[in-house]
C-alpha positions in Angstrom: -0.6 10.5 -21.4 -1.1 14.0 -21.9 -1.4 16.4 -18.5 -5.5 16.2 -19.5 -5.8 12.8 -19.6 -3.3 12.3 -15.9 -6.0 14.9 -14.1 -9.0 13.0 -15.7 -6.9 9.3 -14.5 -6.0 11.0 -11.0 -9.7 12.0 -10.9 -11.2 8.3 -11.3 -9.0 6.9 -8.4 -9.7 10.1 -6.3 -13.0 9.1 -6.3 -12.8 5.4 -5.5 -10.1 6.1 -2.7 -12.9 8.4 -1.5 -15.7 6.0 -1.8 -13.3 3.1 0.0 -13.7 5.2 2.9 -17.2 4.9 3.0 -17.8 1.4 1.7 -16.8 -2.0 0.4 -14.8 -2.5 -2.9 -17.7 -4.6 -4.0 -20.2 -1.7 -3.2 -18.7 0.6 -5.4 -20.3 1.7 -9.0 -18.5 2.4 -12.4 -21.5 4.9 -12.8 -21.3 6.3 -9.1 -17.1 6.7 -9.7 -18.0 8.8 -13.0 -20.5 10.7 -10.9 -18.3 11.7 -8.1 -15.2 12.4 -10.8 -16.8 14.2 -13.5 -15.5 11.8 -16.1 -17.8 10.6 -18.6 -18.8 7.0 -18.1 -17.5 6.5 -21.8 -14.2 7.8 -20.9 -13.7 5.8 -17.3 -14.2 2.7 -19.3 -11.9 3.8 -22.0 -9.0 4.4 -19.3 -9.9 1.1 -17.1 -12.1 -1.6 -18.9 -12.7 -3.1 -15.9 -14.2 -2.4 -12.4 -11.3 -4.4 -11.5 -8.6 -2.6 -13.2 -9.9 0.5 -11.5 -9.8 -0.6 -8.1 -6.2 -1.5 -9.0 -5.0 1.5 -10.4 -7.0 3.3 -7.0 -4.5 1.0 -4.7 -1.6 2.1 -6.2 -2.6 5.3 -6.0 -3.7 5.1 -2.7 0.0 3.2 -1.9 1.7 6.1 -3.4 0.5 8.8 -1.3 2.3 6.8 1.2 5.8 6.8 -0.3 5.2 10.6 -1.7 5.0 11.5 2.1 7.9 9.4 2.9 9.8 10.6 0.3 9.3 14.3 1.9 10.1 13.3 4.9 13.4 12.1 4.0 13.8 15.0 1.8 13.4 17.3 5.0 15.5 15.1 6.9 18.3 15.3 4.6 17.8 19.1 4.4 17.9 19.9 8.1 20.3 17.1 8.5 18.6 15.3 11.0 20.2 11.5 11.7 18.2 9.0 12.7 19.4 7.1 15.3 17.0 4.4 15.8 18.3 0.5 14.4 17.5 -1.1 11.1 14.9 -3.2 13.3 13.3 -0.1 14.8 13.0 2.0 11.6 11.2 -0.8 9.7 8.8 -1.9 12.8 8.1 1.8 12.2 7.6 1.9 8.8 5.1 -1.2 8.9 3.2 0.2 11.9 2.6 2.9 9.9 1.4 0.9 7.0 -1.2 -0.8 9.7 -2.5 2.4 10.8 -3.8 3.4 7.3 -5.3 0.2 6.7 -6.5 0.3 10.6 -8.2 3.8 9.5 -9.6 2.2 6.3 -10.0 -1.2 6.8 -11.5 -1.5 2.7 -8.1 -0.9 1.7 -6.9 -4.2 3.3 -9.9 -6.2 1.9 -9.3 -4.6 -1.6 -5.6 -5.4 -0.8 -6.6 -9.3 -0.3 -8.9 -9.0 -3.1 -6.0 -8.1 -5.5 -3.1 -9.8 -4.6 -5.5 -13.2 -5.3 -6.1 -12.1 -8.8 -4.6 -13.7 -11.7 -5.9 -10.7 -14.5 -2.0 -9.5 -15.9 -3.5 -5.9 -15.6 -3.8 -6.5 -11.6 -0.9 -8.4 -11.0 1.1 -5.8 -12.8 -0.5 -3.0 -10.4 0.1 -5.3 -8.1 3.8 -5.9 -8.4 4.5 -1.9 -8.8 3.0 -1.4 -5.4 5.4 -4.3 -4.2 8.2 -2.7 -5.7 7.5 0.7 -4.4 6.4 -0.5 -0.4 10.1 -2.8 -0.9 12.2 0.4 -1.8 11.0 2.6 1.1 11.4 -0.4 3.6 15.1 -1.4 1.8 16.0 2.2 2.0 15.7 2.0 6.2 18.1 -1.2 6.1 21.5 0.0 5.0 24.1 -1.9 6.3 21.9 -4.9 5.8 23.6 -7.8 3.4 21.3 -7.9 0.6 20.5 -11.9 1.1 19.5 -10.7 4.8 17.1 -8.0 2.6 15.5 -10.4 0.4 14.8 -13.0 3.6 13.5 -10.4 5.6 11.3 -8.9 3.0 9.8 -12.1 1.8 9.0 -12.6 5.7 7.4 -9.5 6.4 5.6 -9.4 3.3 4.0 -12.9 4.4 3.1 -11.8 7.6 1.8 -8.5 6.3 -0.2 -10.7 4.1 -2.0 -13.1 6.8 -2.4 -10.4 9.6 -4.9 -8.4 7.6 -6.3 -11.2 6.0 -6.2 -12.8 9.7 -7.7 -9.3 10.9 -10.2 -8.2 8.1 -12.0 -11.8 8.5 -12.3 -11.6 12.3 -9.7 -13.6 13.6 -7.5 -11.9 14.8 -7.6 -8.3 16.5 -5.8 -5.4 14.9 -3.6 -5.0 17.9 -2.6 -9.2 17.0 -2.0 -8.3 13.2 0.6 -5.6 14.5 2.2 -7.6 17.1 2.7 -10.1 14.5 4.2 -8.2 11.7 6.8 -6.7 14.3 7.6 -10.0 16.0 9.0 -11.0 12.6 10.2 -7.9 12.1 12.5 -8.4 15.1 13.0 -11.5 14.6 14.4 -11.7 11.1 15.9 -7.8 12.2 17.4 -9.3 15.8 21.6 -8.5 14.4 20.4 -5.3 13.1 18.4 -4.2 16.1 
């Protein structure tokens, strides 16, 4: 893509992370999105023929302003050379807290997040499965010292428990302060030797 074309891209999911915070994925307009973006209709379309291929590319978007912050943070850590001393167990509860929070703060994330990861279009599960493989790098980088069949365990746990606490939460079953206790009891539990 040419620098043009990334600014006009980075523009479309601007506006639909934007519009997330004010209403449901379902809600949201191709027409509104080129609106709010100043892309031409013709050219949103040409970039995501689908409503649902935008809402994925907005996720991943949305995921990676995530891992740019965490990725400065560890930058400035290594810079000052701060050490953190809290366990494997602690760091990740932390990491996933965190991930809570910004779904807590924008609670159409998580139902766009249950929305996508029950799609079976290739475009989406593609999207899909960067975003995994970005949210699995920052969380593997906080367990060194961690056997790698001890990694895979543990991520496949906290990955399903991620999954049913906001789907357990966005449907009104169970409260957000449930969904987080949740996710960190498995944390610790699959964490306990590392803790």
């Amino acid at each position: 893509m040419t620098a043009g074309q990334r600014e006009r891209r980075a523009a479309l999911t601007d506006a639909v992370i934007a519009m997330l915070h004010e209403m449901e994925p379902d809600r949201i307009q191709m027409r509104e999105v080129s609106d709010r973006s100043r892309v031409a209709l013709g050219t949103l379309y040409r970039y995501f023929p689908t409503k649902l291929h935008l809402l994925a590319a907005s996720m991943v978007a949305w995921n990676d302003r995530l891992s740019r912050k965490l990725e400065a943070e560890r930058c400035r850590a290594r810079e000052t050379g701060a050490v953190d001393d809290r366990s494997v167990r602690d760091r990740v509860q932390a990491l996933y807290r965190r991930q809570l929070r910004a779904f807590q703060r924008g609670p159409n994330f998580a139902r766009l997040d249950l929305e996508l990861a029950a799609s079976s279009d290739p475009y989406v599960r593609e999207s899909m499965q960067c975003r995994a493989e970005a949210n699995h790098a920052a969380t593997v980088a906080l367990m060194d010292g961690v056997p790698d069949d001890v990694v895979r365990v543990a991520l496949l746990a906290i990955d399903g428990t991620m999954l049913a606490a906001l789907t357990q939460w966005i449907s009104g079953r169970l409260s957000y302060a449930g969904a987080v206790r949740n996710v960190e009891d498995v944390v610790g539990l699959v964490l306990a030797d590392y803790a």
